[in-house]
C-alpha positions in Angstrom: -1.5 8.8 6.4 0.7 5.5 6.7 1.9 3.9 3.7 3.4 0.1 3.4 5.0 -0.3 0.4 7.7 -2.6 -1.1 9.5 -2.3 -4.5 8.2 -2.7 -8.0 7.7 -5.7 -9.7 6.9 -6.9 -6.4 7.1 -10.7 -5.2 5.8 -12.8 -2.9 8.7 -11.6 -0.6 7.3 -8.3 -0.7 3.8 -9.0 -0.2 3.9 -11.0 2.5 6.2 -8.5 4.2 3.6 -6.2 3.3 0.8 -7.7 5.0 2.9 -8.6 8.0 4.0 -5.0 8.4 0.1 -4.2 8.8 0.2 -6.7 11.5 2.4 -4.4 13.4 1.0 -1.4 11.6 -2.6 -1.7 11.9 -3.6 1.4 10.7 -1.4 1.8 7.6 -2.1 1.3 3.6 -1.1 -1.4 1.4 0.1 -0.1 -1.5 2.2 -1.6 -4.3 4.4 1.4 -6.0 4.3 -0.4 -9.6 3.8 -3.7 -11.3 3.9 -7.1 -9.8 5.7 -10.4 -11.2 3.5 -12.7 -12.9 3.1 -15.2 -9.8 1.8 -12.4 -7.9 -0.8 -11.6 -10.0 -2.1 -15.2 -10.7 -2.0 -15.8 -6.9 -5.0 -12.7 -6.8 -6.9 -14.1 -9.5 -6.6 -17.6 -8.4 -6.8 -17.9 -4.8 -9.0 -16.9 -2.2 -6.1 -14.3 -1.5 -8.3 -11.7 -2.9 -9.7 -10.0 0.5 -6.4 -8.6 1.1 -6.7 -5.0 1.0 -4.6 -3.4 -1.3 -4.9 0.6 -2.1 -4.3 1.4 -5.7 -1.0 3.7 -6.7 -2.9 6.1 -8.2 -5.9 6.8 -5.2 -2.6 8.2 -2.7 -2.0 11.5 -2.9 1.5 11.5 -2.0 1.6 14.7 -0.2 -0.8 13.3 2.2 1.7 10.4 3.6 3.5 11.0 7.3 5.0 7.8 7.3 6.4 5.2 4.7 7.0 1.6 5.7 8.9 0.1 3.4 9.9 -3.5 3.0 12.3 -5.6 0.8 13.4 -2.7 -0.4 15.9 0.2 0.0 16.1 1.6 -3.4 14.6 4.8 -4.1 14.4 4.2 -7.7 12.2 0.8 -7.1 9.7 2.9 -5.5 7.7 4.9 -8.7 5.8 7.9 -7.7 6.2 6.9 -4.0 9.5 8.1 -3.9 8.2 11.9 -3.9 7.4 11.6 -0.7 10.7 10.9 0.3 11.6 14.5 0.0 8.4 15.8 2.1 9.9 17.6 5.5 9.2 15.2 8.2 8.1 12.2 7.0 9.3 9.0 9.1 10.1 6.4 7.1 10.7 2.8 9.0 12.8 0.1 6.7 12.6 -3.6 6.7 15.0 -5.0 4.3 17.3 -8.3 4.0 19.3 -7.0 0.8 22.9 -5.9 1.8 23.1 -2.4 1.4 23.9 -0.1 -1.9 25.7 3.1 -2.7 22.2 5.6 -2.5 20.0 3.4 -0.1 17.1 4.9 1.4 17.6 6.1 5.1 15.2 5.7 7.8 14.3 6.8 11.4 14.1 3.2 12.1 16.0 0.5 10.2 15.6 -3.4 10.8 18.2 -4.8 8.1 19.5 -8.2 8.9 21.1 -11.1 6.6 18.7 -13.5 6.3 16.9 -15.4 3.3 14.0 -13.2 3.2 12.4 -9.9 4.6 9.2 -11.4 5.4 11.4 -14.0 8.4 12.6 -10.4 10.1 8.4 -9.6 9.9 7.7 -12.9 11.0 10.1 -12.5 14.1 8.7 -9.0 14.9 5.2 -10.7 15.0 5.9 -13.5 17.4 8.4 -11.3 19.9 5.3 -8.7 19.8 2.7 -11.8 20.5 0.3 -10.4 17.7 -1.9 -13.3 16.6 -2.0 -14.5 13.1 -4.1 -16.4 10.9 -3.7 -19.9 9.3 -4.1 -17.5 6.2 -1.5 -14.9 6.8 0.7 -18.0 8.2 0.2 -19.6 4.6 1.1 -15.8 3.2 3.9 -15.5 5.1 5.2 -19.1 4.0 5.0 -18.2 0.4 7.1 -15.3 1.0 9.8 -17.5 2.8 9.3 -20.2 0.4 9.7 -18.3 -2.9 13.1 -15.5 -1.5 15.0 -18.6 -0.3 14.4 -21.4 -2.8 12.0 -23.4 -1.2 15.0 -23.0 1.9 17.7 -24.3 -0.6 19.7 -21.2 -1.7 23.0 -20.3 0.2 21.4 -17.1 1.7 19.0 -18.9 3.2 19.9 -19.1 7.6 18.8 -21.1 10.3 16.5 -18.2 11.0 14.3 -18.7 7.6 13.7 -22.3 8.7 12.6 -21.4 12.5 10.1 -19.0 11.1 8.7 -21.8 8.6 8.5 -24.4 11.1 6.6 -21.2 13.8 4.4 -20.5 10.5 3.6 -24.1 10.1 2.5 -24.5 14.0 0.0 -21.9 13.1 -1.5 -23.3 10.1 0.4 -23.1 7.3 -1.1 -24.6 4.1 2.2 -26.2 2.3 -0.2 -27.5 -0.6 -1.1 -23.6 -1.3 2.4 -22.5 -0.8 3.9 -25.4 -3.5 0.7 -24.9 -6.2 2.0 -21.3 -6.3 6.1 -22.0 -6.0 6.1 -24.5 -8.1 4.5 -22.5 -11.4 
């Protein structure tokens, strides 16, 4: 069974880098290890965000998981029960993080960790040199990811990078009004 998976407390960061991982992982599970921030779950309850699949924590029998796709995250800690797998002989586990890295990161078999504002533009990036299609409502996803990691593109981690993958997201649809009723809060 393949897992995606991000950190707990998750953000927008993390879920769009989430469902953009399934884009290149088709086959694999959503599934949050813990909690979400308080944006997160008003965007569920509020939007018509609600037909993306998520698998709940405690339906994964963690024994069961060949391969662990994490995103926004390198911290063993940040990923509740998920981390037991971790410790299963040959599980592949493939990281996508933009956090610089810590004493007692998570290794991988394949690691994609580059400075930029958010994880969800090295996703976004992955997408379009892979030529998977996307949706106007993943684009808008995706956006709110961007959006909410870099400060609406304002903070000083934020690289020419983050923009180009807002203004490819916008080409495909993007709905700015749904990004800034949910950034703004």
């Amino acid at each position: 069974m393949e897992i995606i998976t991000s950190h707990t407390n998750a953000d927008f960061d993390a879920l769009a880098s989430m469902v953009a991982a399934r884009k290149l992982y088709p086959e694999a599970r959503l599934v949050f290890p813990g909690s979400q921030e308080k944006s997160m779950r008003d965007f569920f309850l509020e939007s018509a965000f609600y037909a993306i699949a998520v698998d709940r924590l405690r339906n994964i029998d963690v024994d069961l998981i060949d391969r662990l796709i994490i995103v926004d995250n390198r911290n063993p800690a940040r990923l509740g029960k998920l981390s037991g797998a971790l410790i299963r002989p040959n599980i592949s586990v493939h990281i996508y993080d933009h956090h610089p890295p810590a004493e007692g990161d998570i290794r991988g078999e394949l690691e994609i960790v580059q400075e930029v504002g958010a994880t969800t533009t090295i996703m976004v990036e992955l997408i379009r040199q892979k030529g998977v299609p996307i949706t106007p409502l993943e684009a808008t996803i995706f956006s709110l990811g961007i959006y909410e990691e870099t400060g609406s593109l304002t903070f000083v981690s934020t690289t020419e990078r983050d923009a180009q993958a807002v203004a490819y997201l916008l080409s495909q649809g993007a709905q700015l009004n749904i990004v800034s009723a949910f950034i703004s809060r």
